[in-house]
Phi, psi and omega in degrees: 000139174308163178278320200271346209271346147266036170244307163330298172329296208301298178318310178291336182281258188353278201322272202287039152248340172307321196266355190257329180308300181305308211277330186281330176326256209321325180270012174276324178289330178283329155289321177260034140262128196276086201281009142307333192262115201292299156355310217297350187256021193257117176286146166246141167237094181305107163274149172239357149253141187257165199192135168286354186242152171241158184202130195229119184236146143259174183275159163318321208287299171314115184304321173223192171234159185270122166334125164078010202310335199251034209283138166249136170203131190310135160204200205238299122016124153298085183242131154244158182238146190190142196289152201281104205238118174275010168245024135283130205202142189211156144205193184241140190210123169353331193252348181136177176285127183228125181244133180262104122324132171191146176038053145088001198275154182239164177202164148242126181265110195270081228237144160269319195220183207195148187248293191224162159192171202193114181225144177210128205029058189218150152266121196265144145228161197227131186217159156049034170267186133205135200210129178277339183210169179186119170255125180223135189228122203258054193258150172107179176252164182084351173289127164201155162243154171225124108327115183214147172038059186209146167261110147226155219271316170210144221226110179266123178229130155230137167216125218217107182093034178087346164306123187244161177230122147225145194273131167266187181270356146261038171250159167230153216201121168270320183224153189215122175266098166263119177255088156267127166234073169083041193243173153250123189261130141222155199198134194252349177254177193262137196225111190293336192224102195234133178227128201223142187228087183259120160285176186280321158340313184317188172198119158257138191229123166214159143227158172095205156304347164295332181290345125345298158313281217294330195286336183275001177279332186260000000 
């Protein structure tokens, strides 16, 4: 046999045991990936200081804000997970975790406790706490936080400039200090003891079991 026609053989061998390698490779990686997971394409960032209060910004510039930009949700870990965005940017600061959001970008936040949180023209959600006080303030408009599925004993609220709150319906809320100044409260559970500072401007939304409230009010 020629020499080049066993350099062609070997090279056509090489190729298909190369390629068949590449091909076992990729479907092992295609197996251990969890296409369930919202996530799986979300860079992690391991904090490694810790801290209670969070403050969540967009630029001015953005016409509205994206459902959810932000999930907070309790775990034994400080972790942000976050979409592989380059215009996103965070650090950890003496005052707490502070994240910039712009065009639309998503994270997670992985927290065991939480104090505050502060969003401004952005959206935020908070799951899965139990928390004895939780302060959260809600300024500019395209702003909002939700609370789903958490207990807390007292729940400190400002919301301001078109800024929204809703409470679901599978939360418990014992006591609530509400500051609306042109903000919106809505809410679906019945809350026994709420002391309140309302502009005329504000907007309150209830349903549901909320509407106790409203009947011990009238």
């Amino acid at each position: 046999m020629k020499t080049s026609n066993i350099i062609i053989i070997s090279t056509i061998v090489v190729f298909i045991i190369g390629f068949g390698i590449n091909a076992s490779g990729i479907k092992k990686m295609y197996d251990r990936t969890n296409w369930n997971d919202p996530y799986r394409n979300f860079t992690k960032h391991k904090l490694s200081k810790t801290f209670d209060r969070v403050y969540v910004y967009a630029p001015d510039s953005l016409d509205h804000w994206n459902a959810d930009s932000l999930i907070i949700i309790k775990g034994n870990d400080n972790m942000l997970m976050l979409e592989n965005n380059p215009d996103i940017h965070w650090q950890t600061t003496d005052s707490g975790l502070v994240i910039r959001f712009s065009h639309h970008a998503k994270g997670l936040l992985i927290t065991p406790k939480i104090k505050q949180v502060i969003v401004s023209r952005v959206s935020c959600r908070i799951s899965n706490f139990d928390l004895d006080s939780l302060q959260l303030n809600v300024s500019k408009e395209f702003s909002g936080i939700g609370i789903s599925n958490s207990k807390i004993n007292c729940l400190n609220v400002s919301a301001s400039n078109h800024g929204k709150l809703i409470l679901d319906g599978y939360s418990k809320i014992n006591k609530l200090n509400l500051v609306l100044r042109d903000g919106t409260f809505s809410s679906g559970i019945y809350i026994p003891e709420v002391t309140q500072t309302i502009t005329p401007h504000s907007r309150i939304e209830l349903c549901g079991n909320a509407l106790q409230w409203f009947a011990q009010k009238k």
